[in-house]
N, C-alpha and C positions, 0 to 999 in steps of 0.2 A: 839863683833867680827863680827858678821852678820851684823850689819851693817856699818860698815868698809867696808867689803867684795861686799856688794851691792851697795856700795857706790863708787867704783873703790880703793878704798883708801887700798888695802891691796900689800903686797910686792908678787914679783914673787914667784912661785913656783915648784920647779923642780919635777917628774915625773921618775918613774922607773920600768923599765919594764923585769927584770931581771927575777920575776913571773912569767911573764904572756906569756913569749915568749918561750916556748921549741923548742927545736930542732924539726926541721923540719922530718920527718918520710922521706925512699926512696918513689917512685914512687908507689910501690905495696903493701907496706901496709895502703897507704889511701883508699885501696879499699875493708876494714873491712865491711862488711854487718851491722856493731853494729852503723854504723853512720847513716844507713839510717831506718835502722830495728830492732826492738826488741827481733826480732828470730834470735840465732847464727845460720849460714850459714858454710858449707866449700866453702871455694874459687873452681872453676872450671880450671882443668887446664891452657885453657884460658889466665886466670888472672893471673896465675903462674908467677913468676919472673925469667928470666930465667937463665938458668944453668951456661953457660961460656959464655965471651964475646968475640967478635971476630974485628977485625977492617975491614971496607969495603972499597972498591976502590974506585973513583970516581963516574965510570962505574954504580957500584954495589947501590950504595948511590941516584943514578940518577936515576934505573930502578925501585927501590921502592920507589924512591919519585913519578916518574910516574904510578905506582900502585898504592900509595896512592889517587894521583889527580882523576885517573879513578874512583876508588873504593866511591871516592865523589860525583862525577857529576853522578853515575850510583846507588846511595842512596846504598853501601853495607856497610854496616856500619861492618859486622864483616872483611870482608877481607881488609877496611881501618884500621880497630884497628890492622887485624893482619900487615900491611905494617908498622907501628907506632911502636910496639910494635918488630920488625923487627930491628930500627933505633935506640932505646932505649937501647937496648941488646947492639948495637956495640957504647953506649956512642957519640948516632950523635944523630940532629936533625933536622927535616926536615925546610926546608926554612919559612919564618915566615907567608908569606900569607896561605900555608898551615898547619903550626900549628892553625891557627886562623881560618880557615876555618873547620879543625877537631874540635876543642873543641864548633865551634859553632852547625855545626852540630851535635855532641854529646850531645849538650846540648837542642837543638829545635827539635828533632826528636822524636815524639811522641811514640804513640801502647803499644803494651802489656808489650815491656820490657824498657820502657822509666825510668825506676829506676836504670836499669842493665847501660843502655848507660849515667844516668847523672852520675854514681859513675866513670864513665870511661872519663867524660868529668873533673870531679872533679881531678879526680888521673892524667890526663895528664896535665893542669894547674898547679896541684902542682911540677910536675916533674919539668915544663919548668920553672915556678917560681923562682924555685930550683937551674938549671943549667945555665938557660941565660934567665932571664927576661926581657931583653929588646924586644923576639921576643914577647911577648904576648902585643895586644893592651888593652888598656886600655877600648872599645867597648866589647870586648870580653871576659871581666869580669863582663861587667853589663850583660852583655848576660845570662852567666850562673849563677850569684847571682838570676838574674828574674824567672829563671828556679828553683832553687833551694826554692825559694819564695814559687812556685807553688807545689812543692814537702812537702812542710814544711819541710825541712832538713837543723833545726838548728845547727847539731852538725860541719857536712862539711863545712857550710857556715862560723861559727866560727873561723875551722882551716884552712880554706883557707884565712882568712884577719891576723890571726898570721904567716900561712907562708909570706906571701905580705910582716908584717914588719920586721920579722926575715930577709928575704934575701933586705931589704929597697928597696921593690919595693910599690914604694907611688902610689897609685892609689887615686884619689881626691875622698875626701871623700863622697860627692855627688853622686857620681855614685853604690856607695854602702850602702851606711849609712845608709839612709832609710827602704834599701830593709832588712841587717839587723836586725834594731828593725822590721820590722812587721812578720817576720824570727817571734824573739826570742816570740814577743808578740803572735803570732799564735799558738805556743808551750809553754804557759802559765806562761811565766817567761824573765823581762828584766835584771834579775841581771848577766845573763852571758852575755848582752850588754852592761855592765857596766865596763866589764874590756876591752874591745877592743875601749871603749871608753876614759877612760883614756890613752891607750898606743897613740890614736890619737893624744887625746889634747897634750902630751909629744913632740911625734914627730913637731905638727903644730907650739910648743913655743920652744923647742929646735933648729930643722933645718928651722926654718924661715920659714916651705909651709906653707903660708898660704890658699891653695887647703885644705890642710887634714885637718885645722878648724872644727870642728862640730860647725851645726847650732844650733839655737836654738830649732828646733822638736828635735835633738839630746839631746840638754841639758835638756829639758824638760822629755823626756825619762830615760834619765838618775837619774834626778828627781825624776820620777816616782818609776823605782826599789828602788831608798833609799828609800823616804819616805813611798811608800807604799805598798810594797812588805818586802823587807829588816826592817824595818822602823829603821832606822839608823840613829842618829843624825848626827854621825862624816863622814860619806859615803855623807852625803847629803850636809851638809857647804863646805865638797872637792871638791864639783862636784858644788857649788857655786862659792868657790873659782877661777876654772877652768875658768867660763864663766865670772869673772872679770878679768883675764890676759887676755884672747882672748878676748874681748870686746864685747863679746855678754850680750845685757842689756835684762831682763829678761822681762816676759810680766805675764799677769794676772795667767794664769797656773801654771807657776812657781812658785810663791806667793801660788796658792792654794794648790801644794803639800806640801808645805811646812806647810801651813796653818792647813793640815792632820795630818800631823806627830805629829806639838804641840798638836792638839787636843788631838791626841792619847795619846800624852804622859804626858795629864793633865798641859803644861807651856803655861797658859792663859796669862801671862803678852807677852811670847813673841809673841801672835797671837797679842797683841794689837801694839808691837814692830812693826810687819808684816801690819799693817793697818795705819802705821804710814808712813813707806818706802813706803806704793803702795801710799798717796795721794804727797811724794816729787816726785815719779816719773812720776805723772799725771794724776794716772789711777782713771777715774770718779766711775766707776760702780766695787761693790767690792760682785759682786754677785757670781763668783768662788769662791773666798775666804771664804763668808759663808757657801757654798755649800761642802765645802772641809772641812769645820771646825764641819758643823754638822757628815758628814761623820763619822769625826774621835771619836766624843762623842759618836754616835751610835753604832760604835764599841769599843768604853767604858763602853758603859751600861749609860754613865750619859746625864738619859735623860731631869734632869730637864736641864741642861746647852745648851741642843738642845732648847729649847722653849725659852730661855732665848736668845740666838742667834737668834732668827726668829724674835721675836720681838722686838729687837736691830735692826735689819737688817729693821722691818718696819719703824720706828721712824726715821732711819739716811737716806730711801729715798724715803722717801714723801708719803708711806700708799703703795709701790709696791714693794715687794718684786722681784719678778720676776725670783723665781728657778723653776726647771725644773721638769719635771716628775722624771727619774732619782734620783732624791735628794728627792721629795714626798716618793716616793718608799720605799727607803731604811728607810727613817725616822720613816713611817708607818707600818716596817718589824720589828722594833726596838721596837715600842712602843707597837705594838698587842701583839711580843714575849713575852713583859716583862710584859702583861697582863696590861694595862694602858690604856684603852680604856676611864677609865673618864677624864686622864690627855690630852689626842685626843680632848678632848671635853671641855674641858675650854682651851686650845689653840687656837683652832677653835674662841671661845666666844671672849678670850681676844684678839689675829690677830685682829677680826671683827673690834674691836674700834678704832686701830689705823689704818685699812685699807681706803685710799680716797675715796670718794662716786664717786668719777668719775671712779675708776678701771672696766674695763673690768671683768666680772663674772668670766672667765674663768682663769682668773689671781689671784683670792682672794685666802690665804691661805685654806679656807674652802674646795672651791672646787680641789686642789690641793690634801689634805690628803681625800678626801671623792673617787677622782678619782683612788690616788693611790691605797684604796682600792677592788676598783671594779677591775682592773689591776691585782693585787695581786691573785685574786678568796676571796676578805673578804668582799664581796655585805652585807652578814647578819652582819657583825661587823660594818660597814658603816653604816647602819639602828641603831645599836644598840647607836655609837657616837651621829647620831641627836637626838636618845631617849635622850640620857644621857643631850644632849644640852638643851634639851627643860626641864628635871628636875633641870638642874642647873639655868633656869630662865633666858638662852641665849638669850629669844627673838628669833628675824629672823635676818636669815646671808643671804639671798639674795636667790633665787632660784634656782641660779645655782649649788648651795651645793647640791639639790635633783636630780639633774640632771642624774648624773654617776649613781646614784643607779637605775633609774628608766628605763634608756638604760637597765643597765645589767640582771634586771628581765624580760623586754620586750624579750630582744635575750634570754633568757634562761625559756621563757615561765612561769614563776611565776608571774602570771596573781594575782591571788589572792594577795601576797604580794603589788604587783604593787600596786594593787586596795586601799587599806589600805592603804598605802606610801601617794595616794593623798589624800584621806580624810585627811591627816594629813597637807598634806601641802593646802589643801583648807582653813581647822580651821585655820591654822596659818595669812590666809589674802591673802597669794599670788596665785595666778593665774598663769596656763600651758597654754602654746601656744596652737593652733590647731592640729600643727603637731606633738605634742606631745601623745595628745590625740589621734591622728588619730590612730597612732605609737599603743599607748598602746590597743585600742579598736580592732584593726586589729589582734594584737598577741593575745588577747582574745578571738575570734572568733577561728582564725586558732585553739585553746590547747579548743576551744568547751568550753570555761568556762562565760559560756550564762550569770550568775547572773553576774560577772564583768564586763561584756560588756552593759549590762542594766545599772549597777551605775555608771559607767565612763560616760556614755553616756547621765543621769540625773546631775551629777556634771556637765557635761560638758555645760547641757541647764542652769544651776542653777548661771553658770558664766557668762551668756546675749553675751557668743560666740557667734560673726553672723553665721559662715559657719557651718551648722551640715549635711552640704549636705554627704560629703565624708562618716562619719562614719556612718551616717544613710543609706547609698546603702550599705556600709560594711556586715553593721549586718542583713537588708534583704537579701543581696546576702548567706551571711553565715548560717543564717536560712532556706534559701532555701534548701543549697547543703545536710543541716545535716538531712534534710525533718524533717523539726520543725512548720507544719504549725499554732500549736497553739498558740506559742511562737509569730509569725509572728504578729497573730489578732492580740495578748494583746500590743504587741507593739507598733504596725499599732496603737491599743487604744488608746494610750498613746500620741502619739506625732503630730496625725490628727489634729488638731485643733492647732498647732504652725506653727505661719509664718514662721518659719525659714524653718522649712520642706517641702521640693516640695513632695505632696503626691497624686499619678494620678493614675490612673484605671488601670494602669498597675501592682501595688502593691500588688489590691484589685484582681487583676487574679492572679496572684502569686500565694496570698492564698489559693482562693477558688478550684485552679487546684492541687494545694502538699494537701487540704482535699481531692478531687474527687480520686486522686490518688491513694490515701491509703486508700479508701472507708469509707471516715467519711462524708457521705453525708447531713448528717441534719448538721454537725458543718461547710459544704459547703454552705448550704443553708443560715443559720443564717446570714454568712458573705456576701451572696450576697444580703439581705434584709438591711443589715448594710451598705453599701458601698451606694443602693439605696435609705434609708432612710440619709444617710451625700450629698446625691446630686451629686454624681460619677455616671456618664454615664459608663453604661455598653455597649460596645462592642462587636464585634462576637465574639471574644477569651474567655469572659466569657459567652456566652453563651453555646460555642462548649466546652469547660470545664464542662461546669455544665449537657451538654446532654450527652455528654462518659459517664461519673461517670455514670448519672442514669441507663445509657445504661447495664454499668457492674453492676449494681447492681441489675437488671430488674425493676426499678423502674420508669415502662412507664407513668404510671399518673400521674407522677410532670414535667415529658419532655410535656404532654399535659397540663396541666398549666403553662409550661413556653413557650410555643407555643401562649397561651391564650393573655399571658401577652404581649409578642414581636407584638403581631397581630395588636394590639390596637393601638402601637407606630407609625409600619409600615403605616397603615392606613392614619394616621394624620401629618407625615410628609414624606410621599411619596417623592410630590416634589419636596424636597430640600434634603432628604436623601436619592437616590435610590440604594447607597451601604449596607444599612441599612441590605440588605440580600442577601451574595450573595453564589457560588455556593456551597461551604462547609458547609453555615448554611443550606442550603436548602438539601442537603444530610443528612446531622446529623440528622436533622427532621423526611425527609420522615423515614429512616431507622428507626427510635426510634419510629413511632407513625404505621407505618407498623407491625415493630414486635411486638408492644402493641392492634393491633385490632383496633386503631383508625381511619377508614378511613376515616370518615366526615373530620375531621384535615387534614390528611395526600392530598384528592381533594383538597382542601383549601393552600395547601403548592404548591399543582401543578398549581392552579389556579395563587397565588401570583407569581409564576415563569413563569408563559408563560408571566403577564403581564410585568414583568420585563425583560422579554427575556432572562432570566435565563437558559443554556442549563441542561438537568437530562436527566442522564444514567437510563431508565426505566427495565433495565436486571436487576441489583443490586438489587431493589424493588421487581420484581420476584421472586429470590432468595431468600430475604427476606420471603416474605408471603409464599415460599413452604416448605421452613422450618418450618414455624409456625404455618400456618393456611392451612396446604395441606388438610384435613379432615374436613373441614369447609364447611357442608352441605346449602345451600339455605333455602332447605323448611324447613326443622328447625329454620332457622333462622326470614324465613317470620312471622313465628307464635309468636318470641317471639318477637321482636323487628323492625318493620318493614323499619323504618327511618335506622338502622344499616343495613340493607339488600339491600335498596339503594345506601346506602356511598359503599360499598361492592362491589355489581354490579359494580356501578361507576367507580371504583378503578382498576377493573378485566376489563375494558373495556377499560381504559385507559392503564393499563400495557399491554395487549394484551396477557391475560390470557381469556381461554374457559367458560362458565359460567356454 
């Protein structure tokens, strides 16, 4: 019969609407609160219907139509409703431009009671519906269905398209059909579109409009309630039938509801029926149709008939599947529920084989059910299918399979996990990009998980990756912030002697400034011996690093050994390095070999500076030595050391201190 039906080959059929059309309610009681609210409501006087009627003059009929117009043009919306509502009483009604000019107005006028004005734009509509529909435009229904859209107020927009046919005032069906289904769809149900859709199709084959035809989004929709809300066999071939008298020829969608339904309801031959009608009517790609079919197994429980579909579906087009997350999704909600994670995983295996070696990564089934997992929040069940893969002796399914899991640990800071993940996909053979690595080493650093960010960062040397520039500033800069200077050397260790690594005497201050810092002055020291022994030219910054530190820790006789040491340099390349010392090292100095007693050094610091034209603030130096050496007598001194009693003099003659 279905295919008869899809075929055009079935005979007319008539339509009745004797159901579905009640009687039209008066003006006042479509303004029930129950149609747009859950909360019963009393009506407010207001809204009352009123008491007796009276007939008006012409005169009379004129003054409140021009109270009406005013009450428009000046936005009063209650003293228009009450001119309206005025007209109503005496069985009149106002001229059609301003009918149409109220109900639009009641219907686009926003604020706080914009629910109160559309039940009022609703109940005027239905009246005039009622009594003389030819004054209401047909504009002025789409007007307020759009309104009503935005309200989600399925139940009015319902009984205002059954008044429409009860009083056969056709409005094409276009102008509201749509608005409608996404009505009924927004309030989680098309089956009550399904009966104002049938009354259309009646109308459109009975009185010849071909206006009130529904399209095909309509029949599709209609489709949709049967098959898969309703799932109704006999709802679903009528609403078939339908779209072969109106000659609407169906398209891939429609197929796949229908495609749903059989699944659901386990009659496998007729999906094969269904795959027979889509290749007469030309349709190449029958990828809703699987999509729609696994669907329906899914919500069967039968999930071997799902894998058995996928992999049908590789074989008939060419190793591409090409379903959507969507359909991943649900598949992978299906199979984790029913606890089947190894079945995940010889699907994955078996996809592989039939899949083309030309497909896009991100197109393989693998990566489809591995991503839908990540999506889902089952990162750890995803990990556990490629375990299960590599037990069943899967081989490798491409690297894009590892991909989704290794995002999802990176953003969710499971550093460790991550870590692990690629040792496994290193053994397997294959190889991460840069940026992936970069990615994983960065979220390492930031979650402070230092031993991950060392082995990503060795896998990563162990793969002859050129660029290690990015993660190696990473994990210095990250070491720095966490003041990890020891972490920093063994690092610096490790990777000093790889070309790939730009490693400069900036690195080597780094370190020895986060030791001076935190007063680890010999693990400072070691490191500036190490840096000079690998052939890194030390700079003022590690010298002025290394003089603070000693500075804070009073440790003036290693700032005069490394005075000792810089002296030498200065010396023998004067004249090609005269920056070699300039006003901050020559400060650092003096103060450090001042507040140490050393003045022989410290003449020798002033000496170096004049010839360099070095300017020194000589007050600072006084300061210095009054703090420290205020009680520092001569002739004591001459007695014990007389060469120190000259530097001394010296020094006091130069700062412009009394002797």
């Amino acid at each position: 019969m279905l295919r008869k039906t899809l075929t055009l080959a079935i005979s007319r059929r008539h339509f009745s609407s004797s159901s579905s059309s009640p009687e039209t309610p008066s003006l006042y009681s479509f303004l029930k609160p129950s149609l747009f609210s859950h909360k019963p409501i009393t009506l407010s006087p207001s809204l009352s219907p009123p008491q007796s009627l009276k007939t008006l003059t012409q005169d009379q009929k004129s003054s409140i139509e021009s109270t009406l117009n005013d009450s428009l043009i000046t936005h009063n919306t209650d003293e228009a409703w009450k001119a309206f509502r005025s007209l109503t009483a005496a069985s009149s009604l106002p001229d059609k431009r301003l009918v149409n000019s109220l109900i639009t107005h009641l219907s686009c006028e926003g604020g706080e009671n914009s629910s109160h004005r559309l039940k009022r734009a609703f109940a005027s509509a239905a009246y005039v519906i009622e009594k003389d529909p030819i004054l209401l435009e047909f504009e002025t229904v789409n007007t307020l269905m759009e309104s009503m859209k935005v309200a989600k107020a399925a139940g009015p927009a319902l009984a205002l398209v059954k008044c429409m046919f009860k009083n056969r005032f056709f409005v094409p069906f276009d102008l509201w059909g749509h608005l409608v289904i996404d009505i009924c769809r927004v309030n989680g149900g098309l089956g009550a579109f399904l009966k104002v859709f049938r009354e259309s199709c009646r109308i459109a084959i009975e009185e010849k409009l071909d206006f009130m035809k529904p399209d095909l989004f309509a029949c599709n929709a209609a489709l949709e309630a049967c098959c898969r809300q309703m799932e109704s066999m006999v709802d679903a071939e009528n609403v078939i039938e339908s779209m072969a008298v109106l000659g609407v020829k169906p398209d891939e969608l429609s197929f796949g509801f229908l495609a749903y339904l059989y699944a659901r309801k386990g009659l496998k031959e007729k999906i094969n029926d269904l795959e027979n009608l889509m290749d007469g009517f030309g349709f190449v790609s029958k990828r809703i149709l699987y999509s729609n079919v696994i669907s329906g197994y899914v919500k069967m429980g039968d999930l071997d008939s799902v894998s058995d579909v996928i992999l049908y579906s590789l074989k008939g087009s060419g190793g591409d599947s090409g379903f959507g997350e969507e359909t991943y999704c649900e598949l992978v909600k299906g199979f984790i529920e029913s606890k089947s994670v190894k079945s995940l995983a010889k699907l994955i295996i078996e996809a592989h084989k039939l899949e083309s070696v030309s497909i896009d990564v991100d197109s393989s089934v693998g990566f489809g059910i591995i991503n839908a997992c990540v999506k889902l929040g089952f990162s750890d069940k995803a990990h556990s299918i490629l375990e299960e893969m590599i037990a069943q002796g899967g081989g490798s399914v491409g690297l894009g399979v590892y991909l989704p899991i290794l995002k999802a640990y990176c953003k969710e800071y499971r550093t460790a996990e991550a870590t692990q993940l690629v040792t496994e996909i290193s053994s397997s053979g294959l190889q991460l990009d840069v940026e992936t690595y970069n990615a994983l080493i960065e979220a390492s650093m930031t979650n402070q998980d230092f031993i991950s960010a060392f082995t990503l960062f060795r896998d990563m040397r162990e793969t002859r990756e050129v660029d290690l520039k990015g993660s190696y500033l990473t994990i210095m800069t990250g070491l720095l912030e966490n003041q990890r200077p020891e972490l920093m050397a063994a690092f610096l260790d490790e990777v000093v002697e790889d070309p790939r690594v730009e490693v400069n005497s900036h690195d080597w201050n780094s370190i020895i400034h986060a030791f001076c810092k935190s007063g680890r002055l010999e693990d400072a020291r070691r490191t500036f011996r190490r840096m000079v022994f690998l052939r890194y030219e030390p700079n003022n910054q590690t010298y002025l690093s290394l003089i603070n530190g000693y500075v804070s820790g009073e440790k003036y006789f290693n700032v005069l050994l490394l005075w000792n040491e810089i002296k030498g340099k200065i010396s023998s390349v004067e004249a090609e390095k005269r920056s070699k010392l300039d006003n901050a090292l020559v400060d650092a100095f003096l103060y450090a070999l001042v507040k140490g007693g050393f003045f022989d050094a410290a003449m020798q610091v002033v000496e170096k500076s004049q010839e360099m034209k070095i300017f020194v603030d000589k007050w600072r130096y006084k300061q210095a030595f009054m703090e420290t050496h205020k009680k520092l007598r001569l002739p004591k001194l001459r007695k014990r050391n007389y060469k120190k009693m000259e530097s001394l003099v010296a020094f006091k003659n130069w700062a412009g201190l009394s002797t």
